[in-house]
C-alpha positions in Angstrom: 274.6 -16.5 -34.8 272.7 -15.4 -37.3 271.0 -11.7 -37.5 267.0 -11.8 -36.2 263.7 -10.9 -34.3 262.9 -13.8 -32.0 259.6 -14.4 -30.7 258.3 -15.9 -27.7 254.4 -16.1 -26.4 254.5 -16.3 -22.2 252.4 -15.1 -19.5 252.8 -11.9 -18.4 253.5 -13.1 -14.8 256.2 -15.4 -16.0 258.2 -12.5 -17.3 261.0 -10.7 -15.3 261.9 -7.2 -16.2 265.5 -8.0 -16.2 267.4 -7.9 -19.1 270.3 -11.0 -17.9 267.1 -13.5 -17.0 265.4 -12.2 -20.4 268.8 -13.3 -21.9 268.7 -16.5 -20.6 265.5 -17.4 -21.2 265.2 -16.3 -24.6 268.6 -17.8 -25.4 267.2 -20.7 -23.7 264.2 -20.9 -26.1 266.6 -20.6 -29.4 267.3 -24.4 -28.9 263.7 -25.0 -28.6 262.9 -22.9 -31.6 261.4 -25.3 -33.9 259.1 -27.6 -31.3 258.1 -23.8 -29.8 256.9 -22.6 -32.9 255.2 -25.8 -33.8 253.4 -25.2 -30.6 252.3 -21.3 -31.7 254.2 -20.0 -28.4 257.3 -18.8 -30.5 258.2 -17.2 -34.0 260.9 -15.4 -35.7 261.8 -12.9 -38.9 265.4 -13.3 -39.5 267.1 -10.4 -41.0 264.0 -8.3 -42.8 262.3 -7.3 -39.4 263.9 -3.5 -40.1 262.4 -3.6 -43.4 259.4 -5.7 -42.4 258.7 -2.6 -39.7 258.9 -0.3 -42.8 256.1 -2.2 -44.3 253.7 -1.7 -41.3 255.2 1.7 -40.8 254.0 3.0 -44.4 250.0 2.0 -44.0 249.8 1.7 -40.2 247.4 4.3 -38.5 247.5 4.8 -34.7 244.4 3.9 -32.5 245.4 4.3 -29.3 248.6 5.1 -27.1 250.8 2.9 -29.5 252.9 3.6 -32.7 253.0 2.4 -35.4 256.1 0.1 -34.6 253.9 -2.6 -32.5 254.0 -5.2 -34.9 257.7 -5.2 -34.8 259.4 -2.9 -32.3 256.7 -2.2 -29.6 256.6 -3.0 -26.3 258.4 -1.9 -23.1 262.2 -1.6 -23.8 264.2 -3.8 -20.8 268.0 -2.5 -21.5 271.6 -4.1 -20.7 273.1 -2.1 -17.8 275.6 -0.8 -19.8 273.6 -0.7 -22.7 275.7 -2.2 -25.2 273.3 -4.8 -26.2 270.1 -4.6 -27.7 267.3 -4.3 -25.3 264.6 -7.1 -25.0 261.1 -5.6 -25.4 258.2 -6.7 -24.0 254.5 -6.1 -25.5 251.8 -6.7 -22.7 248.8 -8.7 -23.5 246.7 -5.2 -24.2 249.8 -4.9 -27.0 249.9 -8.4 -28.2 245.9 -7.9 -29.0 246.2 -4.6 -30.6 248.8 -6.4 -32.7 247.2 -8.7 -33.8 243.9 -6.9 -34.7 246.4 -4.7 -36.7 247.5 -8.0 -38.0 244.2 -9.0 -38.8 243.0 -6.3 -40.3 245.6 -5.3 -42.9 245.9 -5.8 -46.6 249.4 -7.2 -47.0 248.8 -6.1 -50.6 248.0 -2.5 -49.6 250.8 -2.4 -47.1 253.1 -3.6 -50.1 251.6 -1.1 -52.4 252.3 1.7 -49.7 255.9 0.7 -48.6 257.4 -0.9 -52.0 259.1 2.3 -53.0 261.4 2.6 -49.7 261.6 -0.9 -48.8 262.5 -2.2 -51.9 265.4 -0.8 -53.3 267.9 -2.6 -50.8 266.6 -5.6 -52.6 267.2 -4.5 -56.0 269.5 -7.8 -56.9 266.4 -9.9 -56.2 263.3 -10.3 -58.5 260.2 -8.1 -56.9 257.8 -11.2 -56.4 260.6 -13.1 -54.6 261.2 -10.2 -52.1 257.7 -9.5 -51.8 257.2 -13.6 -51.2 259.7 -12.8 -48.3 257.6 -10.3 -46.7 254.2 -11.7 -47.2 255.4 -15.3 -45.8 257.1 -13.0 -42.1 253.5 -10.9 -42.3 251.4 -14.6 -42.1 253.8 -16.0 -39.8 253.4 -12.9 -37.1 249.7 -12.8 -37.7 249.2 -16.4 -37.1 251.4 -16.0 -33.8 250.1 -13.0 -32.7 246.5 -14.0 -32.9 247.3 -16.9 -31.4 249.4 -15.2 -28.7 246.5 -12.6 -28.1 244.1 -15.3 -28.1 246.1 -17.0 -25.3 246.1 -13.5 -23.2 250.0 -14.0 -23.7 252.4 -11.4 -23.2 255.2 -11.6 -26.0 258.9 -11.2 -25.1 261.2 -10.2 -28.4 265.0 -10.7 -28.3 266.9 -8.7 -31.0 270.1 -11.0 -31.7 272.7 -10.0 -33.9 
């Protein structure tokens, strides 16, 4: 299995806050991947979403009861019981839309300019434009979803698998 962020677009009354169904269901949704993302209801940022969440993290300005971290991390943690495993977060609908107006709103170029000193380095083997291709392709991917998700009145569920 390969290290990522997965993504899935539900109604809120669908979800369970318990992390073995949320494991079931999201693994579930990994063979789906592809049709469910064709659809809009699921996405994915495989291996960047730490640095991805440093990009929002550098320009991002709270608005409300939320951090910066909504884009990526936020949402209501549901943990293992023995907490060995990641936790499964889930972002309400309320979350999902201030998400995606976040989403909306930002200059991906700003948020570059802002985060390219700390996010960057890690990258250093890699040409600037390619890494920065990277990040700007996962920053049009979750807008797309999470406007579409908001849009919807969806709740999103995010599985951490590594």
């Amino acid at each position: 299995m390969s290290i990522k962020m997965q993504l899935r677009a539900m109604p809120e009354s669908a979800i369970r806050e318990n992390w073995t169904w949320l494991e079931e269901v999201m693994g579930d949704a990994l063979d789906r991947f592809q049709a469910e993302r064709r659809a809009g209801i699921a996405e994915a940022v495989p291996y960047h979403f730490h640095a991805l969440n440093e990009v929002y993290a550098a320009a991002y300005t709270p608005h409300g009861s939320h951090d910066w971290e909504l884009p990526v991390f936020g949402g209501s943690p549901v943990y293992n019981a023995t907490d060995n495993q990641p936790p499964f977060v889930i972002a309400r609908p309320s979350e999902v839309r201030e998400a995606g107006d976040f989403l909306a709103a930002a200059s991906f170029d700003d948020l570059w300019a802002a985060a390219r000193p700390k996010v960057l380095p890690p990258f250093s083997a890699f040409d600037e434009t390619e890494v920065k291709g990277w990040f700007l392709t996962h920053h049009t991917d979750l807008r797309t979803f999470y406007s579409r998700s908001a849009s919807a009145g969806s709740a999103v569920v995010k599985g951490f698998w590594y």
